[in-house]
Residue frames as qw, qx, qy, qz and C-alpha x, y, z in Angstrom:
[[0.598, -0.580, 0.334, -0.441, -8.41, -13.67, -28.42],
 [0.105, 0.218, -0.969, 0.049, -6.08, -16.64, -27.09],
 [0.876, 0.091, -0.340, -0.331, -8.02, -19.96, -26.67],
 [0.578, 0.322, -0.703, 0.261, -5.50, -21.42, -24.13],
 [0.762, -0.582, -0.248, -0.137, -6.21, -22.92, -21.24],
 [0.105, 0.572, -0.502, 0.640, -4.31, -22.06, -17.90],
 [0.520, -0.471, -0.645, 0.304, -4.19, -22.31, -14.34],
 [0.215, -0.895, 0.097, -0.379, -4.02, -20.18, -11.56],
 [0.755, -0.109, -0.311, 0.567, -1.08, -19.87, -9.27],
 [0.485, -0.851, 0.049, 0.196, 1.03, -18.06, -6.64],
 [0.468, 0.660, -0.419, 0.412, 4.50, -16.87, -7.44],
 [0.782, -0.590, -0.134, 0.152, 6.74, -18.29, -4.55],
 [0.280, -0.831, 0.449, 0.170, 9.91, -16.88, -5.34],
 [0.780, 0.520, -0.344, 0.046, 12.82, -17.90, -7.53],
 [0.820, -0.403, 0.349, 0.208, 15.45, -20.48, -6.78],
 [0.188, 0.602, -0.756, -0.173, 18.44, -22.27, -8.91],
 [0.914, 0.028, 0.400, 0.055, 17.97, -26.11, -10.05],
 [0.042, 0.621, -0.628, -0.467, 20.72, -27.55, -12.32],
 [0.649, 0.515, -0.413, -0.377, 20.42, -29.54, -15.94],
 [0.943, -0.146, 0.201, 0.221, 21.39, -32.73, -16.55],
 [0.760, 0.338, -0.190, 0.521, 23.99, -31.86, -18.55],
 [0.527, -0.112, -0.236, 0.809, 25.39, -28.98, -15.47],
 [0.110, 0.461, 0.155, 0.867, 23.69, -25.96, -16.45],
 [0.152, -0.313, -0.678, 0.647, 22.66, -24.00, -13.76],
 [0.069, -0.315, -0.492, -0.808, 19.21, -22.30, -14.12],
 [0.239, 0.114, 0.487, -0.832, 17.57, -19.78, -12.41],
 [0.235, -0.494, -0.766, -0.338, 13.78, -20.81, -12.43],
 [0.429, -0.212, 0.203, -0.855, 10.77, -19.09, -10.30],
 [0.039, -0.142, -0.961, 0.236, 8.80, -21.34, -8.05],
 [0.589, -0.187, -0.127, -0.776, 4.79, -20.85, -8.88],
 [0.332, 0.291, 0.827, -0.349, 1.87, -23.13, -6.53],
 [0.460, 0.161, -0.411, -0.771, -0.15, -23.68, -9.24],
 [0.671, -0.332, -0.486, -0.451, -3.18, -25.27, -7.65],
 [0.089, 0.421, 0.854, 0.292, -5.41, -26.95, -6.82],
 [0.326, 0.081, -0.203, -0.920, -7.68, -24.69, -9.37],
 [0.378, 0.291, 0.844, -0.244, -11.20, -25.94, -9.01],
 [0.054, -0.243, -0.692, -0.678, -13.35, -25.87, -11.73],
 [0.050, 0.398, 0.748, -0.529, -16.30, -23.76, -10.62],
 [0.509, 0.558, 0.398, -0.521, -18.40, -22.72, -13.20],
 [0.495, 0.022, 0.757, 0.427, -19.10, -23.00, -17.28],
 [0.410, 0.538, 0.124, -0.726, -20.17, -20.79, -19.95],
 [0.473, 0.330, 0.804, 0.145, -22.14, -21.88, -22.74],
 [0.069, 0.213, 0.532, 0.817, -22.78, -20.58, -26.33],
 [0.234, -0.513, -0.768, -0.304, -26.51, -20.99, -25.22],
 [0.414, -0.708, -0.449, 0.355, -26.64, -19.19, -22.06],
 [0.250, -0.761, 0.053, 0.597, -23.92, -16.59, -22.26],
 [0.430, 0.874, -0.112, -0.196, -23.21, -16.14, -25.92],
 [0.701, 0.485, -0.522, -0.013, -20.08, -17.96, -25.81],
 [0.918, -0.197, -0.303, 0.162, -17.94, -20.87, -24.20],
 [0.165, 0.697, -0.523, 0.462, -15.26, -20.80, -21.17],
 [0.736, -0.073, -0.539, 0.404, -14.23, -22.53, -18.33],
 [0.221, -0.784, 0.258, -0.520, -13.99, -20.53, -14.61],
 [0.786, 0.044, -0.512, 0.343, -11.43, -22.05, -12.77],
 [0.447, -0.857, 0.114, -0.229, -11.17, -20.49, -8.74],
 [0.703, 0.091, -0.429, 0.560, -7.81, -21.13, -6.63],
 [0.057, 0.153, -0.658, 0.735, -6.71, -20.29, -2.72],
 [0.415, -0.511, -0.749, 0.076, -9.45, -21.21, -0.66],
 [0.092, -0.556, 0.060, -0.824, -11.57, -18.14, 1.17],
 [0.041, -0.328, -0.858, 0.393, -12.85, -18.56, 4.76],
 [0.213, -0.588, -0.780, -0.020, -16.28, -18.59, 5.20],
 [0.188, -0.727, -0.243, 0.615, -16.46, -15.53, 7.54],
 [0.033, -0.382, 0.257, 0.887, -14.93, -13.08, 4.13],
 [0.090, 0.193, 0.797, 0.566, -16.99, -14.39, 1.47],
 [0.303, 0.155, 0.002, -0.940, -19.57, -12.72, 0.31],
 [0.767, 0.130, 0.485, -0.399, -23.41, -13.98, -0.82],
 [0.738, 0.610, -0.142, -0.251, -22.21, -14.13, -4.52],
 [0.280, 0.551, -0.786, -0.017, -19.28, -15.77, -3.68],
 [0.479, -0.091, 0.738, -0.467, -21.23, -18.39, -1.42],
 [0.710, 0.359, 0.525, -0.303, -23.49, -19.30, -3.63],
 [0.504, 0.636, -0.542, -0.221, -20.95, -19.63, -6.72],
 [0.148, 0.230, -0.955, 0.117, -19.41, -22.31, -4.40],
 [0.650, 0.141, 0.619, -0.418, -22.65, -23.97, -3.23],
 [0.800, 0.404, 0.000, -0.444, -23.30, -24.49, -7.19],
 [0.577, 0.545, -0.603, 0.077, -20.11, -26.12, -7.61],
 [0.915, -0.387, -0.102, -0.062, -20.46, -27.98, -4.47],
 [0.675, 0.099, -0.317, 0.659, -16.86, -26.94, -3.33],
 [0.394, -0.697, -0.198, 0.566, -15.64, -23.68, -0.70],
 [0.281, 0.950, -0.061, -0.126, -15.49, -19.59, -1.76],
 [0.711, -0.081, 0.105, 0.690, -11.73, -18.90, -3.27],
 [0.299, -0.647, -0.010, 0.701, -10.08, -15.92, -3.33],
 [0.135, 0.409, -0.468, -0.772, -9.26, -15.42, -7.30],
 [0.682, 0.527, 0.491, -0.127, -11.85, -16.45, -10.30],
 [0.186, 0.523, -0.458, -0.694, -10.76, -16.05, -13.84],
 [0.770, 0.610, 0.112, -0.149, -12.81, -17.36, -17.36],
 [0.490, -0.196, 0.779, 0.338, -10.55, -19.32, -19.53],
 [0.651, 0.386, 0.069, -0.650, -12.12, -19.02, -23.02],
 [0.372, -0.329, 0.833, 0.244, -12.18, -22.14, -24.62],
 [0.334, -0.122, -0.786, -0.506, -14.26, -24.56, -27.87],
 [0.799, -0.278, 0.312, -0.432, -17.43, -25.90, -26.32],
 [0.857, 0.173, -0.478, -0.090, -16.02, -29.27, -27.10],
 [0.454, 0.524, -0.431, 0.578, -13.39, -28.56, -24.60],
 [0.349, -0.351, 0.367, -0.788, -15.51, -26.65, -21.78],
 [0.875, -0.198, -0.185, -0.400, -17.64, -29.98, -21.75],
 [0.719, 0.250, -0.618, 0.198, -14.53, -32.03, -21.10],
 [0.120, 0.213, -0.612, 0.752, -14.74, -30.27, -17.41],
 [0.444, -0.648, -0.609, -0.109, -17.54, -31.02, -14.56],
 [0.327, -0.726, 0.230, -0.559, -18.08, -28.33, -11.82],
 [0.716, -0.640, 0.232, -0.156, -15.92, -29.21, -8.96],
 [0.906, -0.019, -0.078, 0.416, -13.10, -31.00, -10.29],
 [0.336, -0.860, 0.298, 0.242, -9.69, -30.05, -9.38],
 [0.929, 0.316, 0.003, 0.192, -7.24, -29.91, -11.25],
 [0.623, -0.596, 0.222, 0.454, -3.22, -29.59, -10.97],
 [0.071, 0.733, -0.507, -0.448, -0.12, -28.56, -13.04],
 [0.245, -0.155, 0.913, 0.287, 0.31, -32.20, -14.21],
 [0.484, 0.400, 0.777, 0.049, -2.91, -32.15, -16.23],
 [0.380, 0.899, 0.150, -0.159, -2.42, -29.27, -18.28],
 [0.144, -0.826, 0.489, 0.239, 1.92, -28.94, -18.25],
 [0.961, -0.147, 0.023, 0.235, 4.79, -30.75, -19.28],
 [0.495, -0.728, 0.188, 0.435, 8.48, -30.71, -18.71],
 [0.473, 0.268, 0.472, 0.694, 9.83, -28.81, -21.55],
 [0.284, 0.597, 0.716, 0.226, 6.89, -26.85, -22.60],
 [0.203, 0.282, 0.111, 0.931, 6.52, -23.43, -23.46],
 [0.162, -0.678, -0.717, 0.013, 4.03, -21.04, -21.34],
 [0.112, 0.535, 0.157, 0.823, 2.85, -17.84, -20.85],
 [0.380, -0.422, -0.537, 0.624, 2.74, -15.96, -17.16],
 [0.014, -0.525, -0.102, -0.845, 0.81, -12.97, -16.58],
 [0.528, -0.292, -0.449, 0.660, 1.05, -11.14, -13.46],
 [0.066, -0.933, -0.304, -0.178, 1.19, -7.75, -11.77],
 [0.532, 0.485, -0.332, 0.609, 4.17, -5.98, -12.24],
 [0.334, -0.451, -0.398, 0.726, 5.72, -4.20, -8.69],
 [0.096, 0.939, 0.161, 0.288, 4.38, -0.59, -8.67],
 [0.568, -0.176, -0.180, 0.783, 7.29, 1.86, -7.89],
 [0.109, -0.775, -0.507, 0.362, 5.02, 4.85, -7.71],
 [0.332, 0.939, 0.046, -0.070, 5.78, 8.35, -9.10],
 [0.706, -0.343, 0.287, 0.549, 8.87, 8.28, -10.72],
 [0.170, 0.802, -0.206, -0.534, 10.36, 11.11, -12.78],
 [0.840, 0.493, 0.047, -0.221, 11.41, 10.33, -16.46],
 [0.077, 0.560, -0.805, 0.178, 15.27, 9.45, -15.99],
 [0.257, -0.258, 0.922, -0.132, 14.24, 6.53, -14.03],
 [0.650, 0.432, 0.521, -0.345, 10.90, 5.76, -16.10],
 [0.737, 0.667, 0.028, -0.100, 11.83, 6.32, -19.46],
 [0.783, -0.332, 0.274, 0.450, 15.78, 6.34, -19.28],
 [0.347, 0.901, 0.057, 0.254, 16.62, 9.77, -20.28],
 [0.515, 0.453, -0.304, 0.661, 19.43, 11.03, -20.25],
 [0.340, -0.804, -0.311, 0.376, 18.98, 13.91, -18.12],
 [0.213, 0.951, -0.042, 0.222, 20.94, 17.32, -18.04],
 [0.606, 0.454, -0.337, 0.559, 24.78, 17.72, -17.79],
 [0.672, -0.628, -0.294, 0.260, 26.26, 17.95, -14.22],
 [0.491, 0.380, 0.074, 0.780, 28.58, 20.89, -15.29],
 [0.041, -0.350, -0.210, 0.912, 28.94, 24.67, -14.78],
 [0.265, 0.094, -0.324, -0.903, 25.92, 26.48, -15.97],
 [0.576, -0.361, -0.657, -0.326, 23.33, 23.98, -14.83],
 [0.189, -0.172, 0.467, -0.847, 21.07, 24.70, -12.38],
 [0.488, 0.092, 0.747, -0.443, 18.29, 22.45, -10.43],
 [0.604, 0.491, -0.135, -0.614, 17.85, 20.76, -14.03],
 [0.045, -0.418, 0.903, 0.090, 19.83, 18.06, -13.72],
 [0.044, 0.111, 0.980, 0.159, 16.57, 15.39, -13.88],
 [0.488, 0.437, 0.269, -0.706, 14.33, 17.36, -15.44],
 [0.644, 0.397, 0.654, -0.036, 12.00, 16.53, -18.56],
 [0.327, -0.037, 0.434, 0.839, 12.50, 19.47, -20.53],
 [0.406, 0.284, -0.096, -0.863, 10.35, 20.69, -22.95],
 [0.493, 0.364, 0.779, -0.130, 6.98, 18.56, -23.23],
 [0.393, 0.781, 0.440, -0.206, 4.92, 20.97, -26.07],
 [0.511, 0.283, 0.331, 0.741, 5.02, 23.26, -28.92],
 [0.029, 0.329, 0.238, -0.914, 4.04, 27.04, -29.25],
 [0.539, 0.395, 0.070, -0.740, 1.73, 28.32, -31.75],
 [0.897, 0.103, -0.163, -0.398, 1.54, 24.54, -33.62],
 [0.278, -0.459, -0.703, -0.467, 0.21, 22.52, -32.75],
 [0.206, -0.446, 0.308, -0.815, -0.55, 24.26, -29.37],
 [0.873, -0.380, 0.202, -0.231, -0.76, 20.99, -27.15],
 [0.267, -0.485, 0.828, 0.089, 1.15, 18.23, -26.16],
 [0.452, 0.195, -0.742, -0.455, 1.51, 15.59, -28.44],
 [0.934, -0.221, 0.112, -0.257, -0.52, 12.20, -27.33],
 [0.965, -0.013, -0.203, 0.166, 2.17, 9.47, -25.76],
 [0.020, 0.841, -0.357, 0.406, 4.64, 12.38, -24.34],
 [0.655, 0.050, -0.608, 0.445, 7.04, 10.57, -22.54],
 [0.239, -0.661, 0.118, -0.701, 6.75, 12.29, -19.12],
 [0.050, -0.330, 0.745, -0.577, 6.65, 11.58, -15.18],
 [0.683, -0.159, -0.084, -0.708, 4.05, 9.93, -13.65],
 [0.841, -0.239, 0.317, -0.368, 3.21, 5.96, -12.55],
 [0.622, 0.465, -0.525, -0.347, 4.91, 3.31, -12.85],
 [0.053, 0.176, -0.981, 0.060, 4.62, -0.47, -12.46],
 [0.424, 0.321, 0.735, -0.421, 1.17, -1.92, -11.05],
 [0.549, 0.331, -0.220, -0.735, 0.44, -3.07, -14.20],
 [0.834, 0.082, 0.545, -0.009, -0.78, -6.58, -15.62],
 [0.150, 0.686, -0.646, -0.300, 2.48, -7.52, -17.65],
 [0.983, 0.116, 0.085, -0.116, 2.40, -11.02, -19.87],
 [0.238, -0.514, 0.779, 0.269, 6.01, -12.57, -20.07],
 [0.833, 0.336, -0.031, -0.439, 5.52, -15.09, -22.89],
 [0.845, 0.316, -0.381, 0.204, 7.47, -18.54, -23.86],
 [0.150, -0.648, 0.655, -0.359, 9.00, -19.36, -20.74],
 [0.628, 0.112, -0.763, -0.104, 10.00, -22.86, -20.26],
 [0.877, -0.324, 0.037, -0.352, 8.68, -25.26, -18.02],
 [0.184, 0.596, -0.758, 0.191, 11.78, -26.48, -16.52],
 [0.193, 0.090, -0.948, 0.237, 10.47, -28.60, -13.84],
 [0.594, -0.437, -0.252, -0.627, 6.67, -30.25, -12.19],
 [0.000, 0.043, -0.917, 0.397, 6.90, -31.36, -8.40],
 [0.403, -0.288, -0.436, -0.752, 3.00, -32.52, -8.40],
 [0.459, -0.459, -0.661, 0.377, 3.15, -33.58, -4.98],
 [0.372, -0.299, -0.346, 0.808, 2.86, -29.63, -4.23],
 [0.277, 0.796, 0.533, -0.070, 1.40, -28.42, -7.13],
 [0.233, -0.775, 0.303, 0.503, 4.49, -26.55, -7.71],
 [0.765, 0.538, 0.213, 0.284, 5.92, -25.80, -11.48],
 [0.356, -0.566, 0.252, 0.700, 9.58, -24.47, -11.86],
 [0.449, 0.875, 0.165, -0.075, 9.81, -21.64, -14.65],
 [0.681, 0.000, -0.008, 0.732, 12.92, -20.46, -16.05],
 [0.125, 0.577, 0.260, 0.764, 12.99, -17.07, -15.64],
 [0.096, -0.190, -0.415, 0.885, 11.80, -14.43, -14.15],
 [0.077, -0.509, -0.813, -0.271, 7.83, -13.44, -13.85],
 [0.017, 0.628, 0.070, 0.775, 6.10, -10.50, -13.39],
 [0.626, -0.599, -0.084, -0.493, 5.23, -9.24, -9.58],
 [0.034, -0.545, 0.733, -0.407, 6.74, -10.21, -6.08],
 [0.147, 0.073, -0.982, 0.096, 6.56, -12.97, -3.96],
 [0.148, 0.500, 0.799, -0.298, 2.39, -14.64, -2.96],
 [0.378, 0.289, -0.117, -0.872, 1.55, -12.56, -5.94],
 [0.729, 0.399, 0.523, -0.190, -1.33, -14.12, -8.02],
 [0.034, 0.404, -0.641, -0.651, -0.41, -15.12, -11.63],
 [0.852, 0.358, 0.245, -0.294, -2.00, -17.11, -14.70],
 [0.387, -0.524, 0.711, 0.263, -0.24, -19.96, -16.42],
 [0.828, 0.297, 0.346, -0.327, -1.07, -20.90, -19.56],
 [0.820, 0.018, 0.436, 0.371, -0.32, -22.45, -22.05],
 [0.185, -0.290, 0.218, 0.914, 1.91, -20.41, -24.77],
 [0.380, 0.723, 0.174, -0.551, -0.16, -18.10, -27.31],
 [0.399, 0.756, -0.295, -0.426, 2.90, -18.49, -30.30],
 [0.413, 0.493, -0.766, -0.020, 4.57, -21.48, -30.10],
 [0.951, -0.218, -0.154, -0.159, 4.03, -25.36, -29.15],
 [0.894, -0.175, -0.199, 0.361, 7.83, -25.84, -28.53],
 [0.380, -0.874, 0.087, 0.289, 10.30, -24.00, -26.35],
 [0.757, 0.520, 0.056, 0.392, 13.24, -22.58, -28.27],
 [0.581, -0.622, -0.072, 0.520, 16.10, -20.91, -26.46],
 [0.635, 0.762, 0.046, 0.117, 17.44, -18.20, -27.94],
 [0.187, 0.750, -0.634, -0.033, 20.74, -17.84, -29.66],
 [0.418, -0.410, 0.811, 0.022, 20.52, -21.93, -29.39],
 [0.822, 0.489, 0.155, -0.246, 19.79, -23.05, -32.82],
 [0.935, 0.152, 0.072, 0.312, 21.58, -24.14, -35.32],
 [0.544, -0.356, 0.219, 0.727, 25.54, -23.15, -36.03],
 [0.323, 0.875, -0.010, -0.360, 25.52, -20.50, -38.58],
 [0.885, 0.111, 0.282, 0.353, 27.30, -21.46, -41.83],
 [0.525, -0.525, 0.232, 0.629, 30.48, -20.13, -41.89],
 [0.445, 0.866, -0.035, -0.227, 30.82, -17.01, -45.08],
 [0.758, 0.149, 0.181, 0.608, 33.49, -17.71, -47.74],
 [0.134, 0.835, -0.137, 0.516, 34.04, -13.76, -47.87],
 [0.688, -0.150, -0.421, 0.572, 36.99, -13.40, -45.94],
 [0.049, 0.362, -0.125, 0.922, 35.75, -9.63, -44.67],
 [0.807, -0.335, -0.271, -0.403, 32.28, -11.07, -43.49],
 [0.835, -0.266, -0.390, 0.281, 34.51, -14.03, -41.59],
 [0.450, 0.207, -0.399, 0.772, 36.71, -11.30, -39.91],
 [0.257, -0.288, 0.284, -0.878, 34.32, -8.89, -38.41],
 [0.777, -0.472, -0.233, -0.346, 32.25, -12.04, -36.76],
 [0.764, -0.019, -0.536, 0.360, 35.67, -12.94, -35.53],
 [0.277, 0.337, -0.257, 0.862, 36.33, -9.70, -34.19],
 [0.493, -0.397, 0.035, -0.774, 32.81, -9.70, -32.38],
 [0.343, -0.298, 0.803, -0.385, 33.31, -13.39, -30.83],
 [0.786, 0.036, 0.407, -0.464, 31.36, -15.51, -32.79],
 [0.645, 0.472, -0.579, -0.161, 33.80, -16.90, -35.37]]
């Protein structure tokens, strides 16, 4: 189980900011905060240690008693999303009920993080546009088969369908983790944190931002070092012939 602390945050939608050195880069615009710190689990009490961290503010009139009297204990107002953080107790102490906290006390600009979201749902969708199948020749001799599935099963063995059959059926509305995306930019007057990339779910969706799961520094790929050039002059031809000599 990760061990990384996060925030909560809104997905505003994705812009373009450019590099110093020119590069344009698409980024996604998350409101990450202000996440209040409203409650704390203890080894002692609950069996082990986390951090519950609440974001968007709820009016009064929707909230319920259990959500009232989470924010009376934390001396702050109901919010809309709650999520446990699991963290060390050394850690979970480092927080008091009620503080707020922002993107600048957990981010920087560089850093590597991990977004999980709720993908779009695009409802029942047949297995051409879920699974990218082929489908069935558009020719003579084909007949209302053109985006079918085919044949799902066997006959006398094993007489069922296998478990994980590709097949029609739901798809999106799921909770999808994108992982190592850079922290491009923090405007902490807003509470706003530019992502590169793209993140799961449409715009004023809810997300979690934490910190990455695999890696402490961001690493772009295909930008590492130069590859050292092969003295086999067959080896050097067919990278020329693919564009990377």
């Amino acid at each position: 189980m990760s061990m990384q602390m996060g925030l909560l945050g809104k997905k505003i939608g994705m812009t373009q900011v450019f590099a110093d050195d020119g590069e344009r880069v698409p980024v996604t615009v998350i409101q990450t905060g202000p996440c209040v710190v409203v409650g704390k689990r203890t080894v002692d009490k609950d069996g082990y240690s986390a951090v519950v961290l609440g974001f968007d503010e709820k009016p009064l009139r929707l909230a319920n008693k259990a959500e009232l009297g989470t924010a009376k204990a934390a001396n702050t107002k109901p919010v809309r999303v709650l999520r446990e953080f699991r963290a060390a107790p050394a850690d979970v102490e480092k927080y008091t009920l009620g503080q707020v906290l922002g993107p600048a006390d957990l981010f920087t600009d560089g850093a590597p993080v991990d977004v999980e979201g709720t993908s779009k749902g695009k409802g029942y969708q047949g297995v051409i546009k879920k699974h990218h199948m082929k489908g069935m020749k558009a020719t003579h001799g084909t007949h209302e088969f053109f985006r079918h599935g085919g044949s799902i099963g066997c006959r006398l063995t094993p007489q069922r369908v296998h478990k994980g059959k590709r097949m029609a059926g739901q798809m999106g509305n799921e909770v999808v983790t994108v992982q190592n995306l850079q922290v491009v930019r923090i405007v902490s007057d807003e509470n706003y944190i530019l992502v590169r990339g793209a993140v799961p779910g449409g715009p004023n969706g809810y997300v979690v931002v934490s910190k990455a799961a695999t890696r402490t520094v961001y690493k772009r790929k295909g930008m590492g070092k130069e590859e050292a050039r092969s003295k086999n002059p067959l080896k050097a031809s067919k990278k020329a012939a693919a564009g990377r000599g």
